[in-house]
N, C-alpha and C positions, 0 to 999 in steps of 0.2 A: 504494500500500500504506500510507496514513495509518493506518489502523486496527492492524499490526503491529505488538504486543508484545514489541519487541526484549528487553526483560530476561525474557520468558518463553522467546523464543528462543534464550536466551543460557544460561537454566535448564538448557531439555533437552539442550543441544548437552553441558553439563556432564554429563552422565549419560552418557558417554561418557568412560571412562577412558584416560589417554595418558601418554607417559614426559615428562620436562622435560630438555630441553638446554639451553646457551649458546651462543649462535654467537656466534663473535669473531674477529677482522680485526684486521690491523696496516694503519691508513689510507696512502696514497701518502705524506703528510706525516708517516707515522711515529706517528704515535699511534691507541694499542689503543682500540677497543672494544668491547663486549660485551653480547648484549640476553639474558634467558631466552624460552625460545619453548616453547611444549607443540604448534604446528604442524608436525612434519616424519614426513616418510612417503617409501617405495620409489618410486620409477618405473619404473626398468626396472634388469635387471640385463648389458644387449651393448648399448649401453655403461649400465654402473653411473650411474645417476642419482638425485637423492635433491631433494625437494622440501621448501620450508619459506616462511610466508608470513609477514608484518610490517606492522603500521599504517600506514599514510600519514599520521598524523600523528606516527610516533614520530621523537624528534630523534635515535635510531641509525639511522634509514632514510638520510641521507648517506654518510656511510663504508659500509654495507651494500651498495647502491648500485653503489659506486661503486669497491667494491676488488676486485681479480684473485683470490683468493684468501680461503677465511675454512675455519675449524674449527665443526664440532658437537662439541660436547661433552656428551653423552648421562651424566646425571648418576646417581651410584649414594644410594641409600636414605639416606645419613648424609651427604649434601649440602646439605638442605634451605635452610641457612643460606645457602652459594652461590646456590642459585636465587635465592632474596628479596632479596641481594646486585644480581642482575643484574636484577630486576624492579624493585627501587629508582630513585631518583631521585640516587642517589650521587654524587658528583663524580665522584672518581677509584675506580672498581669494580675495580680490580687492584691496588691496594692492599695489599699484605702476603699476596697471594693465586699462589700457585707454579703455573707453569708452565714449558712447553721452546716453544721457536721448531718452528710445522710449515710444511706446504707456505705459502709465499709471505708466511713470517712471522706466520701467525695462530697465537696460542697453544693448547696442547693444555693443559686445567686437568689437575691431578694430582687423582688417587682417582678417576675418570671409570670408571664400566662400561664404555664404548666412545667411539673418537673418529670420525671420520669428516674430513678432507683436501680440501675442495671446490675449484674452478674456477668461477666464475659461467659458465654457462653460456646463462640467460635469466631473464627479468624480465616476466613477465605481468600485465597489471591483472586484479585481482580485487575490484571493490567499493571498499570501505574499506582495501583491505589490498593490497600487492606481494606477487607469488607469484615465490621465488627456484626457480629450476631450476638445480642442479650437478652438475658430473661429478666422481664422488667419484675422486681420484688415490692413495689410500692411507687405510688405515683400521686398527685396532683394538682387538679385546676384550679385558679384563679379565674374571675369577670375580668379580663384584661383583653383589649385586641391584639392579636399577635404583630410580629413585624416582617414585614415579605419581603423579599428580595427577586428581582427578574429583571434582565436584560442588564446586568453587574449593575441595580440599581438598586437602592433599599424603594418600600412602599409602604403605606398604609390603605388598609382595606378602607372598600368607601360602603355605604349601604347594601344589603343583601340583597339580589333580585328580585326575590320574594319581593321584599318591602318596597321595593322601586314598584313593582306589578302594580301589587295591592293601590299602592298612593295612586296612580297611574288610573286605575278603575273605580276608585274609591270604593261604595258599597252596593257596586254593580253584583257581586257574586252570586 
């Protein structure tokens, strides 16, 4: 595949809108860390599984890796700064940045629309990229709107269709 235009493929893949999380781990040596990901998706729900994938060449692919435990942190619309936080090159990314201890020590970020609780449960090659598989052990939502990301641009969701219809028809139903 010489002739494949990876930044064209990388264009359209962008036309596809997705939420931003953090995943983050307290490593076996005790030190957090923390990547932003727009990779995670359902698998199953008997048993609850939840997949998310990471560069092979990123330097949080160690700790990632390699701990029992890690947090999604599914990020709400007035996070933005978080994400670019964790997409950075930071030294220290928890830095003046509040959290609680969840399962097996990974941080659960505050203002989060939802958390999610993993277990490593598998680690698949995919190309350029580690495909994490976890068993999600505890989870939850906030009333918060998420924060979206499409076309390497952050977004916020505007009104549901539903509700656009509805106003649209009033109480024609």
């Amino acid at each position: 595949m010489s002739n494949f235009d990876k930044r064209a493929f990388r264009d359209a893949l962008g036309s596809y809108a997705t939420g931003v999380a953090v995943i983050t781990v307290r490593g076996r040596d005790g030190a957090l860390a923390g990547i932003t990901i727009n990779s995670f998706a359902s698998v199953s729900l008997d048993p609850p599984l939840v997949l998310w994938s990471l560069s092979l060449d990123s330097p949080s692919l160690p700790p990632m890796r390699n701990c029992g435990h890690y947090a999604i942190n599914v990020l709400a619309q007035d996070q933005q700064a978080l994400s670019e936080r964790f997409a950075g090159t930071r030294a220290d990314r928890f830095a003046g940045v509040e959290f609680t201890p969840g399962a097996g020590d990974a941080p659960l970020l505050s203002g989060c629309c939802a958390w999610f609780e993993c277990h490593n449960v598998a680690h698949h090659p995919g190309g350029d990229h580690l495909i994490f598989v976890g068993q999600v052990d505890g989870f939850a939502r906030f009333d918060r709107p998420p924060l979206v990301f499409q076309g390497s641009e952050y977004h916020r969701l505007g009104r549901p269709l539903t509700e656009q219809i509805t106003g649209q028809l009033g109480d024609q139903r």
